[in-house]
C-alpha positions in Angstrom: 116.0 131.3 197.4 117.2 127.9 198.5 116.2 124.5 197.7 115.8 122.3 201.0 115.0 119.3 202.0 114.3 117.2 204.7 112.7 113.4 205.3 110.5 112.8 207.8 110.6 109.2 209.3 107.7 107.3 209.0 107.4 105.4 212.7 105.2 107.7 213.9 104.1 110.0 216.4 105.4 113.6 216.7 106.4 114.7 220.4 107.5 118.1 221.9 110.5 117.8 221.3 109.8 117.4 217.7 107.2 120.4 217.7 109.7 122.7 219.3 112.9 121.5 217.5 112.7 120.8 213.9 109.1 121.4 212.7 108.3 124.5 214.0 111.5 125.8 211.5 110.1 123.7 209.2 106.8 125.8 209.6 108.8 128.8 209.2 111.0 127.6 206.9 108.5 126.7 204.1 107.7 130.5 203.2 111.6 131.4 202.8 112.9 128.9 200.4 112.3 126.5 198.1 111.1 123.3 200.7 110.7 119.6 200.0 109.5 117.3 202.8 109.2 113.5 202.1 108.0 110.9 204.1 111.0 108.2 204.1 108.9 105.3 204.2 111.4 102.9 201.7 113.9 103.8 204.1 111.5 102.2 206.7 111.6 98.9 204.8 115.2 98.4 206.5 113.2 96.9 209.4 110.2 94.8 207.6 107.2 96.8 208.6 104.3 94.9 208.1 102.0 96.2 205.6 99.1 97.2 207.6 102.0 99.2 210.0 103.6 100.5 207.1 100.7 102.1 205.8 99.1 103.7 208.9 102.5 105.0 210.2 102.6 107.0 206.6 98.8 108.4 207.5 99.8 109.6 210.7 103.0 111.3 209.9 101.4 113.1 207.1 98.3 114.2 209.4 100.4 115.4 212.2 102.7 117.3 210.2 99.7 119.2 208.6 98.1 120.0 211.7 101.1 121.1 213.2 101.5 123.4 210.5 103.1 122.5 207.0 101.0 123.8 204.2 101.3 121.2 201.3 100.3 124.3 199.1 103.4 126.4 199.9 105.7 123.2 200.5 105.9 120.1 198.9 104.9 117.2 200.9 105.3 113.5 199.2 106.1 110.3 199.9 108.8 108.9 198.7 107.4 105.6 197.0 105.4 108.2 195.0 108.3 109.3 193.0 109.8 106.9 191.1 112.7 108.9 189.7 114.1 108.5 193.2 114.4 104.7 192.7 116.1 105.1 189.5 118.3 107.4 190.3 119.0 105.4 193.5 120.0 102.3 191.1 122.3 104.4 189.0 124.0 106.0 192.1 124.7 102.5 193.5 126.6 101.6 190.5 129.3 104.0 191.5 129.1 103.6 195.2 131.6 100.8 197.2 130.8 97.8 199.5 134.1 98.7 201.6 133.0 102.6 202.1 129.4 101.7 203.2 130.7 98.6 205.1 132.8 101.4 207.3 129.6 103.5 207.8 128.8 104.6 211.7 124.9 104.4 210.9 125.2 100.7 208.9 127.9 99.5 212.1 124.8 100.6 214.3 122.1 98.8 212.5 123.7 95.6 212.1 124.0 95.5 216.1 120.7 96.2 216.7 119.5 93.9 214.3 121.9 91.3 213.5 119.4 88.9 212.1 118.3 91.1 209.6 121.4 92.3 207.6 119.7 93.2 204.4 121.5 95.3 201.2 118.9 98.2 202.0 120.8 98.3 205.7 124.5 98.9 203.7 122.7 101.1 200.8 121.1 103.6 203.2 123.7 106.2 202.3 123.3 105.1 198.8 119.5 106.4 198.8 119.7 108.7 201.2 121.8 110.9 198.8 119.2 109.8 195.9 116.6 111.7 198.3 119.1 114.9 198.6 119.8 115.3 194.9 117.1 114.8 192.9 115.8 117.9 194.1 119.4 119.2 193.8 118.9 120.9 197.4 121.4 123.0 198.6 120.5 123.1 202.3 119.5 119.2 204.2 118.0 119.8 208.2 120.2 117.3 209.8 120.8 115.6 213.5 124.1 114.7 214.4 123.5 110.5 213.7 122.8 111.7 210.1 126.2 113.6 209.4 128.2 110.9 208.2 125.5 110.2 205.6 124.9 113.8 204.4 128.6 113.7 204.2 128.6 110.5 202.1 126.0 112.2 199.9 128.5 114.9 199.0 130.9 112.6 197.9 128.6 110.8 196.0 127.5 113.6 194.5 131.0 115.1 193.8 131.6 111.5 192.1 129.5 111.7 189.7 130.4 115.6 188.8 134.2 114.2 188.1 133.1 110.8 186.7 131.4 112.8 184.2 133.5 115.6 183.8 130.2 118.0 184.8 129.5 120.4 187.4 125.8 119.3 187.6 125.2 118.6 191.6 125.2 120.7 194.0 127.1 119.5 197.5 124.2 120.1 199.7 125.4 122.0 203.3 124.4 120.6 206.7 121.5 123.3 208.2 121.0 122.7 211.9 118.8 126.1 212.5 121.4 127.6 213.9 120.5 129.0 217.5 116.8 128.1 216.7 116.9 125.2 218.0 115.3 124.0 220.7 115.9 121.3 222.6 113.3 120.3 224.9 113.9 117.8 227.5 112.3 114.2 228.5 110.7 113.5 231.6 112.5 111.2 233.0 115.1 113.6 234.4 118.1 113.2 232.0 118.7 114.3 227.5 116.3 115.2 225.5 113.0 113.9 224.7 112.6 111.0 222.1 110.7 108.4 221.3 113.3 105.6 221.8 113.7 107.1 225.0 110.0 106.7 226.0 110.5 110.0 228.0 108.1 112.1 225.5 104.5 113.3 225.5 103.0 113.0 221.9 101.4 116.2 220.5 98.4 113.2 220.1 98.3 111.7 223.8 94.7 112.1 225.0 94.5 114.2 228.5 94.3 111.1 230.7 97.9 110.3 229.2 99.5 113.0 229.4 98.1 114.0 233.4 99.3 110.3 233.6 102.8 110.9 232.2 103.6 114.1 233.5 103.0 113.2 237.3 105.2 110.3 236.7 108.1 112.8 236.4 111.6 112.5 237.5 111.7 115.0 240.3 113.9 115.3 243.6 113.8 115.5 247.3 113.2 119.4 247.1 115.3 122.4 247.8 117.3 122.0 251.0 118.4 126.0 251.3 117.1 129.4 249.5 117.8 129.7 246.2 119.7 126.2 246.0 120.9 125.0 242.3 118.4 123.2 240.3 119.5 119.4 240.0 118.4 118.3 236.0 115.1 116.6 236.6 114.1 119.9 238.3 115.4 122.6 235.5 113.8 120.5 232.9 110.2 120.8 234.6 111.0 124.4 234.4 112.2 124.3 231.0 108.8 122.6 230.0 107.1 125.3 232.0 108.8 128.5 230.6 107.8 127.0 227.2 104.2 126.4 227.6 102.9 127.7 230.6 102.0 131.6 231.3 105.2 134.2 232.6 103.2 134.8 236.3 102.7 130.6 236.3 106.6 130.0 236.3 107.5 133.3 238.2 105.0 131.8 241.1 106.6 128.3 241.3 109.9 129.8 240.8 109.4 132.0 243.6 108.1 128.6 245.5 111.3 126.5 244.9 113.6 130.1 245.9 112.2 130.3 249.3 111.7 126.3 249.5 108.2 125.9 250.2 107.4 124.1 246.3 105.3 121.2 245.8 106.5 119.3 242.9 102.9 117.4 242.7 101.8 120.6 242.5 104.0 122.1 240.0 103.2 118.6 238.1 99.6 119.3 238.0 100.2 122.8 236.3 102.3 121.5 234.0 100.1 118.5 232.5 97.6 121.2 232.4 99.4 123.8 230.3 100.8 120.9 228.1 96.7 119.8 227.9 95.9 123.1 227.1 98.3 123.1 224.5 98.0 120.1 222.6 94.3 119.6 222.2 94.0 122.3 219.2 96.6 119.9 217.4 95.4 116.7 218.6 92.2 117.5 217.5 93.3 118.8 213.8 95.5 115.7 213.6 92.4 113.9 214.3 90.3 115.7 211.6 92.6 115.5 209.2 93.7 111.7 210.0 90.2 110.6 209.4 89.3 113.0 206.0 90.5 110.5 203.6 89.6 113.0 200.6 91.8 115.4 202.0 94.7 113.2 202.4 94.5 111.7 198.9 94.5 115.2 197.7 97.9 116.1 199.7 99.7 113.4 199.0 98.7 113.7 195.1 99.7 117.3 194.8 102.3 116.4 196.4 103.6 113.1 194.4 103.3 115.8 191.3 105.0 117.9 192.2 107.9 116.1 193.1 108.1 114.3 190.1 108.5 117.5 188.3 111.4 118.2 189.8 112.9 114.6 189.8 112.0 114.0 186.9 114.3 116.8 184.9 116.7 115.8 186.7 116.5 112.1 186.1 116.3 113.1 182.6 119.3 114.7 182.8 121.7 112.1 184.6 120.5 109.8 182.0 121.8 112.1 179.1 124.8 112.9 181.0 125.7 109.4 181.7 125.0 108.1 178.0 121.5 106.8 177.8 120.2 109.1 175.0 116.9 108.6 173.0 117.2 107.5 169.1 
């Protein structure tokens, strides 16, 4: 059985895409290996989050990823300020990790454009911690997206420094996982890539009706087939994308059917589709809404959680420690 892991960012809300894409495999995922999920929220720090953001952001990633279907009992679920180890171990990994090679980083580069008036040491570090996350579980497989390669990549290398600095063979070099065929990709609504939150092309598995009615019908569409069974342009084929994933087979066969012989209404097609996506999203939206406001609940995930974690990281601080020379009397 394999050890994975993944980090889930804490800025918030989950959208289709998400639901379709990763966390569904992470749904399945959970009951054929060994899975750790961890909400990243030091790594949110990066930006100065106040503290009353920081805070509710963590709630609402942990209640939507519950309701959508990880099972803190099968998985483990933490935050990552709840382990400690992952700190220390971050510390003792920076000793051995250079200014120049983090300075060349694609992801740091990024950052410091975005936000060039705050250039802080956790900004160049990222990588640093980011492997401190991987390996104290000693994961073998890491669910990553392509702007995250480079820094799974610098984990391995950090990893397979400390093996040879030490003459040990005690990490593992953790492999990419990308789900393989799996994935799916599920596109925005404002005719073009994928949905995302930076985007602001998304409909969040939270959005009340009235937003998502509102959002849907404010779709990118087109001026409508000019022949029979003319080429979809992109805004079009991702309306029917959305459709064949959440509306019923004789729904998109009849609007289909209505764009082949040219006779479709896209407000029509609109309506249906904010519909099926309603139809969809309430169960969730209402279990994220359950379980956001069950304090009890939540304190009890996130402390099963924080434990077990801990007993993993903890061995294997314990044991970089003892490898690297700090032995008790």
């Amino acid at each position: 059985m394999d050890t994975v892991l993944s980090g889930i960012r804490s800025t918030g809300n989950l959208h289709l895409g998400n639901y379709f894409g990763a966390v569904k495999n992470f749904v399945k995922m959970q009951h054929e290996n060994r899975c750790y999920f961890f909400v990243a929220d030091y790594h949110a720090l990066t930006t100065h989050p106040t503290p009353e953001n920081l805070h509710k952001n963590i709630r609402t990633v942990i209640s939507e990823y519950l309701a959508a279907g990880l099972d803190p009992e099968v998985a483990t679920l933490y935050i990552q300020s709840d382990v400690p180890e992952i700190s220390e171990l971050y510390l003792l990994l920076n000793m051995n990790a250079y200014v120049g090679e983090l300075e060349r980083t694609t992801t740091f580069k990024d950052k410091i454009r975005k936000q060039p008036e705050n250039i802080n040491a956790g900004l160049l570090t990222y990588p640093v911690l980011m492997c401190a996350d991987i390996i104290i579980h000693n994961a073998d497989k890491v669910p990553v997206g392509k702007d995250q390669e480079q820094n799974l990549e610098m984990a391995r290398k950090f990893a397979r420094r400390f093996n040879h600095m030490y003459g040990v063979e005690y990490f593992k070099m953790p492999e990419p996982y990308n789900f393989g065929e799996e994935l799916v990709k599920v596109p925005g609504l404002d005719g073009t890539g994928k949905m995302g939150k930076s985007e602001g092309n998304g409909i969040y598995l939270s959005d009340e009706p009235s937003a998502i009615r509102k959002k849907v019908m404010r779709a990118v569409t087109d001026a409508g087939p000019q022949e029979p069974n003319s080429p979809m342009t992109e805004p079009i084929a991702n309306l029917f994308y959305l459709l064949d994933l959440l509306s019923t087979p004789d729904t998109v066969q009849h609007f289909r059917d209505s764009y082949n012989n040219c006779t479709i209404r896209y407000g029509d097609l609109k309506k249906q589709l904010a519909e099926d996506v309603i139809t969809f999203t309430t169960p969730i939206r209402e279990r994220i809404n359950d379980i956001h406001n069950d304090s009890e609940y939540l304190r009890k995930v996130v402390k099963m959680g924080a434990e077990k974690a801990r007993e993993s990281a903890s061995k294997t601080v314990r044991e970089v420690r003892e490898i690297i020379g700090y032995k008790p009397f």
